[in-house]
Structures are given as structure tokens and as C-alpha cells.
LOKOLDREN-468704 format. One record per residue: residue number from 1; residue in one letter; y, z, x of N, C-alpha, C, O in turn. Coordinates in steps of 0.2 Angstrom, whole numbers, padded with zeros to 4 digits. Each point is the difference from the previous one (the first is absolute). Last residue first. Layout:
# LOKOLDREN-468704
PT zadren lumdo  n_c2  n_c3  n_c1 ca_c2 ca_c3 ca_c1  c_c2  c_c3  c_c1  o_c2  o_c3  o_c1
PT    NUM     A     Y     Z     X     Y     Z     X     Y     Z     X     Y     Z     X
...
This chain:
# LOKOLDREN-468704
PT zadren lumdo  n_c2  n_c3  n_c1 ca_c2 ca_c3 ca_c1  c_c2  c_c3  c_c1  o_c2  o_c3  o_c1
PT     85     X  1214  0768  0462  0006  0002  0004 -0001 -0001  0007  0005  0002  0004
PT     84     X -0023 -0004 -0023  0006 -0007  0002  0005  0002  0004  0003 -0004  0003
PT     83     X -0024  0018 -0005 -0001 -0005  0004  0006 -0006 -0001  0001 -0005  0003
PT     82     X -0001  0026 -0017 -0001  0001  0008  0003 -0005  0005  0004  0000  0004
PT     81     X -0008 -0004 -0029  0006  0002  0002  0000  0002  0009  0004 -0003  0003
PT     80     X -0022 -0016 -0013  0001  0007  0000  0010  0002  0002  0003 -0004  0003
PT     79     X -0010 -0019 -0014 -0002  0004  0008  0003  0007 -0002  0005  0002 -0003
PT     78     X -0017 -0017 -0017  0008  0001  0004 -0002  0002  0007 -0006  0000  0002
PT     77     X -0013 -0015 -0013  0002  0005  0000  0007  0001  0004  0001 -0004  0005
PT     76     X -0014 -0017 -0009  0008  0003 -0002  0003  0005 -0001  0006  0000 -0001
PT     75     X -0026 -0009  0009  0002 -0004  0006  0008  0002 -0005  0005 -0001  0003
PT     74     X -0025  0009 -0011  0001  0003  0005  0006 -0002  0003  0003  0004  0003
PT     73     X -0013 -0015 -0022  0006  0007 -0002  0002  0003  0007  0005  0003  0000
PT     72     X -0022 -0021 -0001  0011 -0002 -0001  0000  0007  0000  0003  0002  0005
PT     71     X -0025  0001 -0001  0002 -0004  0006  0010  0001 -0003  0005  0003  0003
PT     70     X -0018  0004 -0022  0002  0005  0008  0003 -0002  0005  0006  0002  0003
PT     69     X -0016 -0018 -0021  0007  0002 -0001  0001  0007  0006  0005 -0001  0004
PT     68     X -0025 -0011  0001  0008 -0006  0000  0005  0005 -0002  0005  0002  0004
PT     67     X -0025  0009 -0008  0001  0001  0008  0007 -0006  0002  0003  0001  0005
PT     66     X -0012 -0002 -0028  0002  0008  0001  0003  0001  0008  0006  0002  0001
PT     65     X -0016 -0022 -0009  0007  0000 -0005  0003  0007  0005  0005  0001  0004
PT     64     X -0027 -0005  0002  0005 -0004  0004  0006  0000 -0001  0005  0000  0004
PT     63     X -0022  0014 -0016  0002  0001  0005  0005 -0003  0005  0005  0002  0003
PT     62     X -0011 -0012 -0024  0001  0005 -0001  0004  0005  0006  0006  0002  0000
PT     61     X -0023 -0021  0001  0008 -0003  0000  0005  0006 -0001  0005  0001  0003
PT     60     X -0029  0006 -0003  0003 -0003  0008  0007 -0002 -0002  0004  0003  0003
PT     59     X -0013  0005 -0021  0001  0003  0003  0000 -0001  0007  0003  0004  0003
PT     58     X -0011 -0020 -0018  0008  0003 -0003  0004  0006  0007  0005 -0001  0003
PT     57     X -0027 -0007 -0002  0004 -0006  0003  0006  0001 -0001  0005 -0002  0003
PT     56     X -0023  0016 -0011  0001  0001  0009  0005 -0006  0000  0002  0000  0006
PT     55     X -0006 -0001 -0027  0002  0007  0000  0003  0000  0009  0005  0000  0003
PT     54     X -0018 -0017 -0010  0005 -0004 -0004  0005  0007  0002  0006 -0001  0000
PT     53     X -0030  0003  0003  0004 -0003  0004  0007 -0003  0000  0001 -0004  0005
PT     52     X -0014  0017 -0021  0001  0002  0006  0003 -0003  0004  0006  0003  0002
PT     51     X -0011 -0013 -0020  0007  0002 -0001  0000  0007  0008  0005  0003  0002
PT     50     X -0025 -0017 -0008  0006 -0005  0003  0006  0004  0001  0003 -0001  0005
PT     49     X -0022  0009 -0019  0002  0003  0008  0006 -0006  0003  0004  0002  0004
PT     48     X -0018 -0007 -0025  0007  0004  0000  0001  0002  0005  0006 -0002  0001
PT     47     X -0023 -0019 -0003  0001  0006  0002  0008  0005 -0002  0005 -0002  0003
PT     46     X -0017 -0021 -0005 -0002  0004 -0006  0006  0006  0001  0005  0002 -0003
PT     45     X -0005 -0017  0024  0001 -0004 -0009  0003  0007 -0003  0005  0003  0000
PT     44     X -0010  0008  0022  0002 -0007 -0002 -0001 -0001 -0009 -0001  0004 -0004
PT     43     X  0004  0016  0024  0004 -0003 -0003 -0001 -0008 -0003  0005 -0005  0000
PT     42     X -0017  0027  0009 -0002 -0007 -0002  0004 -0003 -0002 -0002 -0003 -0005
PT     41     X -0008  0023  0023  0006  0000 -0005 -0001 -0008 -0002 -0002 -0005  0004
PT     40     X -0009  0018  0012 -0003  0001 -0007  0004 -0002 -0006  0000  0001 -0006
PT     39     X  0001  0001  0032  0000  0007 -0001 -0001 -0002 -0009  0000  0005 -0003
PT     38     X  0000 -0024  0013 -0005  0004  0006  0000  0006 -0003 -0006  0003  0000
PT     37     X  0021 -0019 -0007 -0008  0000 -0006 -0002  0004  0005 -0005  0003 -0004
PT     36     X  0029  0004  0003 -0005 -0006  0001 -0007  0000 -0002 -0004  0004 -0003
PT     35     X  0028  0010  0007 -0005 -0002 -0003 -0002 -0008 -0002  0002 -0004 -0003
PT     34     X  0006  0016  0021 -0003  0006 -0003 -0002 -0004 -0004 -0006 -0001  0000
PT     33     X  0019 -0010  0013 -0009 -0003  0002 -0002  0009 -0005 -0006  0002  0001
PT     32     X  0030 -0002  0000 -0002 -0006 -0005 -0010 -0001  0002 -0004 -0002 -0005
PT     31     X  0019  0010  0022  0000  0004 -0005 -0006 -0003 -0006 -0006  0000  0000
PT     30     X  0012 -0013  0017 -0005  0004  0003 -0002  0006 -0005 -0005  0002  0000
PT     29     X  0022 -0017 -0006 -0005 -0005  0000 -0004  0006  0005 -0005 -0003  0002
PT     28     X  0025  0010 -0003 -0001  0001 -0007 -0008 -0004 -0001 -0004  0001 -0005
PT     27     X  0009  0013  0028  0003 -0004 -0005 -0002 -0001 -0007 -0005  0003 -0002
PT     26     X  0005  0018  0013 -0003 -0004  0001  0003 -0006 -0003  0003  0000 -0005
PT     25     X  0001  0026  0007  0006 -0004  0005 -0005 -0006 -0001  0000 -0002  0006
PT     24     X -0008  0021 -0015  0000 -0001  0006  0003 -0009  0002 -0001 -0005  0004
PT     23     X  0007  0017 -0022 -0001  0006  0004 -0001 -0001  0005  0002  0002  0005
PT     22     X  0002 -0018 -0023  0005  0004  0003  0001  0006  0004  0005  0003  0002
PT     21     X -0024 -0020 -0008  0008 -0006  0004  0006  0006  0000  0005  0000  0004
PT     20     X -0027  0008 -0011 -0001 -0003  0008  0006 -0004  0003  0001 -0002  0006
PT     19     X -0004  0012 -0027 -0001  0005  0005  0003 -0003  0006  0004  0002  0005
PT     18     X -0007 -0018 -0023  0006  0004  0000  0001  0007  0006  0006  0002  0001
PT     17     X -0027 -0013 -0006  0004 -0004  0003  0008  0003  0001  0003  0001  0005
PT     16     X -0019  0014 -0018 -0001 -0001  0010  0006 -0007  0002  0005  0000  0003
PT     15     X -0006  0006 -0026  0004  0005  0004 -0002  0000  0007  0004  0001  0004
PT     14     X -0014 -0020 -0019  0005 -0001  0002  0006  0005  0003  0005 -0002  0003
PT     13     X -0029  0003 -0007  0001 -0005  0007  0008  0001  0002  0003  0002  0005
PT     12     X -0011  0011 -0022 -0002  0003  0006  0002 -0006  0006  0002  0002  0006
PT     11     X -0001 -0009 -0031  0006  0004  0003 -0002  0004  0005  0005  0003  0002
PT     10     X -0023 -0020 -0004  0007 -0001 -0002  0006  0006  0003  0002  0002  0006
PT      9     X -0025  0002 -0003  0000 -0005  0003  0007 -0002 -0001  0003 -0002  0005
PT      8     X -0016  0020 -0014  0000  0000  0005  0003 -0006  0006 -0001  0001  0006
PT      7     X -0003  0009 -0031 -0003 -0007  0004  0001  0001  0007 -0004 -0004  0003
PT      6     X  0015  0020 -0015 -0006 -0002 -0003 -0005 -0004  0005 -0004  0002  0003
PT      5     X  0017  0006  0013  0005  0000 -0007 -0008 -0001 -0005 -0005  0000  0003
PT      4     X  0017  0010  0024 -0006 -0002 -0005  0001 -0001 -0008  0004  0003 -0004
PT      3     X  0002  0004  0032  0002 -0002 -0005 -0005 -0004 -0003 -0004 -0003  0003
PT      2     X  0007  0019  0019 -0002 -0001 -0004  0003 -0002 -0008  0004  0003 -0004
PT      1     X  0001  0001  0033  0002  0000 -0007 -0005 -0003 -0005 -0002 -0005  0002
């Protein structure tokens, strides 16, 4: 897959980290090495980029909210008509 943004380095880092924690199954800290200074990314002082990472971090808690609320709802679904007789 190919991703690319002006720069090449902020929102490209952050659709791959996001790739990589929901497509390929990666953790959030193995995800997250997308963006880094290796591939171009600078989140410091001056920098507005910070909010890249401030984005991939929402979106981990995001999924966790998502995948906690599924987990409860599973465990209240009714029982089938079939299966209570």
C-alpha cells in the first residue's frame, strides 16, 4: 500500500500507524514507530505535528472504548428463541 501526503511524513505516518494497529493486528507502541523521526516525523517544541500524535493516541483509546463497549453488550445479548426451549 502506498501512502502519501504533502510532506510525507505526518498524516502518511499517521494512516499507516492506524493501518498497522487496525489491519495488521499491531500493537499500539509497535503501531505508533510509524511516526517517528526515522520516517520524518518531528513532533517537538515549534512543531504543529504533535497533534499527529495526539490523533493516533485518541484513536487507540477510541478502539479500546469501542472493543470494551461490544465485549458488555455481548455478555447481554437475549438467547435465541430456538436455543431457550
Amino acid at each position: 500500500m502506498l501512502i502519501h501526503c504533502k510532506a510525507g511524513a505526518d498524516r502518511a505516518g499517521l494512516i499507516a500507524a492506524a493501518w498497522k494497529l487496525r489491519q495488521q493486528k499491531e500493537t499500539p507502541q509497535n503501531a505508533y514507530k510509524q511516526l517517528s523521526i526515522y520516517y520524518g516525523h518531528f513532533p517537538y517544541l515549534w512543531s504543529k505535528t504533535k497533534v499527529m500524535d495526539q490523533s493516533f493516541w485518541n484513536y487507540v483509546t477510541y478502539l479500546r472504548a469501542k472493543k470494551q463497549k461490544v465485549t458488555q453488550n455481548s455478555k447481554i445479548l437475549p438467547i435465541p428463541l430456538q436455543l431457550a426451549r
